[in-house]
C-alpha positions as CSV (number, residue, x, y, z in Angstrom):
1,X,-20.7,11.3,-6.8
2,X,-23.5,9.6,-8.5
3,X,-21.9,10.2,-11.6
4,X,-18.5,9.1,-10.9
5,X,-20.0,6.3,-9.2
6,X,-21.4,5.6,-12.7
7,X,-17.7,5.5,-14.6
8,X,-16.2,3.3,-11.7
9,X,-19.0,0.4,-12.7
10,X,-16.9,-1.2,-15.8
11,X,-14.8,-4.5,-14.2
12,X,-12.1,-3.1,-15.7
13,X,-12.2,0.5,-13.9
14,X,-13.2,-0.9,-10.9
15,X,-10.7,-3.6,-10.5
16,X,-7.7,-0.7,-11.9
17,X,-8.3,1.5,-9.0
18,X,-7.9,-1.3,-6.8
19,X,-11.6,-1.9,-5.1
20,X,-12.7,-5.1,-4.4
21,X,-16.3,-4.3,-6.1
22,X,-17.6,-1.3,-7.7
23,X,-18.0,1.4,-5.9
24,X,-21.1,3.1,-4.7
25,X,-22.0,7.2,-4.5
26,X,-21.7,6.8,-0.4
27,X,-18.6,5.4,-0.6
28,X,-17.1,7.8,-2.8
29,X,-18.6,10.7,-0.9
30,X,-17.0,9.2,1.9
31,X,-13.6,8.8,0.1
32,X,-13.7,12.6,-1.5
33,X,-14.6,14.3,2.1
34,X,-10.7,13.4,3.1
35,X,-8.2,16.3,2.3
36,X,-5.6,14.1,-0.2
37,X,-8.3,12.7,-2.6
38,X,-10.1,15.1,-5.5
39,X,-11.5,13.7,-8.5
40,X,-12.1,15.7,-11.9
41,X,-14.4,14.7,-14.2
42,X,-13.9,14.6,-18.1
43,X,-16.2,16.1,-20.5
44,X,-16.9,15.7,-24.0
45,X,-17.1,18.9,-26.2
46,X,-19.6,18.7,-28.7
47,X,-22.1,17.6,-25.5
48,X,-20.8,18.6,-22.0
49,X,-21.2,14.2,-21.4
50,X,-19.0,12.9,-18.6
51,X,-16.7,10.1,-20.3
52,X,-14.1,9.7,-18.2
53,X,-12.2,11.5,-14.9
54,X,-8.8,12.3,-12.6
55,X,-8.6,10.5,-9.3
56,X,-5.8,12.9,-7.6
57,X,-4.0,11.4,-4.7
58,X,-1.8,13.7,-2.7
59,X,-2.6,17.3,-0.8
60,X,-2.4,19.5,-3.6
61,X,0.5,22.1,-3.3
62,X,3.4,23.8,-5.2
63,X,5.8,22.2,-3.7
64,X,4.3,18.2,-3.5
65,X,3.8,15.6,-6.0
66,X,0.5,15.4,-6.7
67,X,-0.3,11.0,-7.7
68,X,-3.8,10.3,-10.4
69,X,-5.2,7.7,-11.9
70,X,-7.0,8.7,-15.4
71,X,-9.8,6.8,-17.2
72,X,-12.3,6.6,-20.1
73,X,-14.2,3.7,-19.1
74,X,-16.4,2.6,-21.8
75,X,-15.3,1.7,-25.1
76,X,-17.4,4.0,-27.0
77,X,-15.5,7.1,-25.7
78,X,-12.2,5.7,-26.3
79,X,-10.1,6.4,-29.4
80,X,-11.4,9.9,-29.7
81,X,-8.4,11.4,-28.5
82,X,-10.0,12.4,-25.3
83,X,-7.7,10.9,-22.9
84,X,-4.6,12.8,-24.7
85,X,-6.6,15.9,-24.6
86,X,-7.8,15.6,-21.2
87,X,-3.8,14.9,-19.9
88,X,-2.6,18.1,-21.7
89,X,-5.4,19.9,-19.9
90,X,-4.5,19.0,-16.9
91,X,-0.9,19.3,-17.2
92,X,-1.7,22.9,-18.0
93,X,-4.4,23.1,-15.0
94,X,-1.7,21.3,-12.7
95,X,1.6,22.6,-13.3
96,X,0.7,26.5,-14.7
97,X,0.5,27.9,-11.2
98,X,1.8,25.5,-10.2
99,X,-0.8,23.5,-8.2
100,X,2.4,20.9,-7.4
101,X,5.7,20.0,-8.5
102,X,5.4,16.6,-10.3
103,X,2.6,14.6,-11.7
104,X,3.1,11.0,-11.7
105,X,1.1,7.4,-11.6
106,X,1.7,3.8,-11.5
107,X,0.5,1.6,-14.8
108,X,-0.5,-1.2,-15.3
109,X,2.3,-2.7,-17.9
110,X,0.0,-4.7,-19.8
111,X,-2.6,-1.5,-19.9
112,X,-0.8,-0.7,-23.2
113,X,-3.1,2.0,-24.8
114,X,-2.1,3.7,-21.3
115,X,1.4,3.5,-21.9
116,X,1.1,4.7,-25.5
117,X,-0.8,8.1,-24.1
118,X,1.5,8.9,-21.5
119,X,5.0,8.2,-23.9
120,X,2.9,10.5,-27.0
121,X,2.3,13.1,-24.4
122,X,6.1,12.8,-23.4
123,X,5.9,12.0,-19.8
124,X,9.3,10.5,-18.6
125,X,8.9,6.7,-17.8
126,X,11.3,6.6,-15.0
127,X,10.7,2.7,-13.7
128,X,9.3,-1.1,-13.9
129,X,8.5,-2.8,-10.7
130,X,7.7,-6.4,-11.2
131,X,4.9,-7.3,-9.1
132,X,4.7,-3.5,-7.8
133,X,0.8,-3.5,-7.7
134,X,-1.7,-5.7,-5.9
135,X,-5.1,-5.9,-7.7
136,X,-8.2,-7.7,-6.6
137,X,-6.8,-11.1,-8.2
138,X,-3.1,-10.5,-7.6
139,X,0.3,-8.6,-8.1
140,X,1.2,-6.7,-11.5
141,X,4.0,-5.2,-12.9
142,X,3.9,-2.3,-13.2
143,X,5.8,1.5,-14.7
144,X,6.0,4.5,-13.0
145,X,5.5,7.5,-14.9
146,X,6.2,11.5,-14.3
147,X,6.1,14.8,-15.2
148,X,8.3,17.9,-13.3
149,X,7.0,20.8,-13.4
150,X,10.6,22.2,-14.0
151,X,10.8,19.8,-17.6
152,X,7.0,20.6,-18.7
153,X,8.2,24.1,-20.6
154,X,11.0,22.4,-22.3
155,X,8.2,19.5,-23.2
156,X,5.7,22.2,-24.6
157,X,8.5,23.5,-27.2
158,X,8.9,19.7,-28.1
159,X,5.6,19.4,-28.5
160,X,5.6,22.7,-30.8
C-alpha cells in the first residue's frame, strides 16, 4: 500500500480520485480489505518501476461491470505509451476469461490526454453529463466511457 500510497501524492491524482487530501498506506489498506475495491499496479519494462495503477470498483465477475480509474502520476512517466499499453493489458486480463462483462469509467472532460487514450484504444464514448462529478473544489463534467466484452473481438480485428 505504501507504494500506491506513493502514486496517490500528486494534487492532481489525489484530487481525480476524489479524496479530500492524499491518501495514506492505512487508509488504503483499509479501503483494499473491502470485497468491490482492487488496485493493480503498473510497471515499467526495462526496470520492473511502478509508474502508474488500476483502481477497480465493482465485485469482479463474468457477468458485472467491473468501474476503474487509471493513472500515471508523474510527468516523467507520461508520454511513453504506457498508459495505452497498460489499458490493452488489461482489457486482455479483464475481458479474456472473462473476469466481467464491461469495463467502463467516468472522465474528467477537460482531462484530455485521458480522452485521447481511451478514443485511440477504441473504447465507445457512450455519454457527457454536465456537472456529473463532484471533486474536492466542485462539480465537473464529465464522459462516460465503455468497453463490452461482446464488442472487444470485433475491436481487436480493428485494431489489426
Amino acid at each position: 500500500m505504501e507504494v500506491l500510497a506513493g502514486m496517490m501524492q500528486p494534487e492532481d491524482v489525489w484530487r481525480n480520485l476524489e479524496y479530500e487530501s492524499p491518501p495514506t498506506p492505512f487508509l488504503l489498506r483499509m479501503l483494499h480489505r473491502r470485497p468491490d475495491w482492487h488496485a493493480l499496479i503498473i510497471h515499467r519494462d526495462d526496470d520492473n518501476r511502478p509508474v502508474g495503477f488500476f483502481l477497480l470498483y465493482g465485485v469482479v465477475r463474468a457477468d458485472l461491470a467491473v468501474e476503474f480509474d487509471i493513472a500515471i502520476p508523474f510527468p516523467g512517466d507520461r508520454k511513453l505509451g504506457l498508459a495505452r499499453k497498460s489499458i490493452l493489458a488489461f482489457e486482455k486480463h479483464m475481458l479474456a476469461a472473462p473476469l466481467c462483462n464491461r469495463l467502463w469509467a467516468w472522465i474528467d472532460e477537460d482531462n484530455r490526454p485521458c480522452l485521447e487514450l481511451v478514443r485511440t484504444c477504441g473504447w465507445t464514448i457512450t455519454r457527457k453529463v454536465e456537472r456529473g462529478l463532484e471533486m474536492v473544489d466542485g462539480w465537473v463534467d464529465v464522459v462516460e466511457v465503455r468497453l463490452d466484452v461482446e464488442d472487444w473481438p470485433a475491436l481487436l480485428a480493428r485494431r489489426g
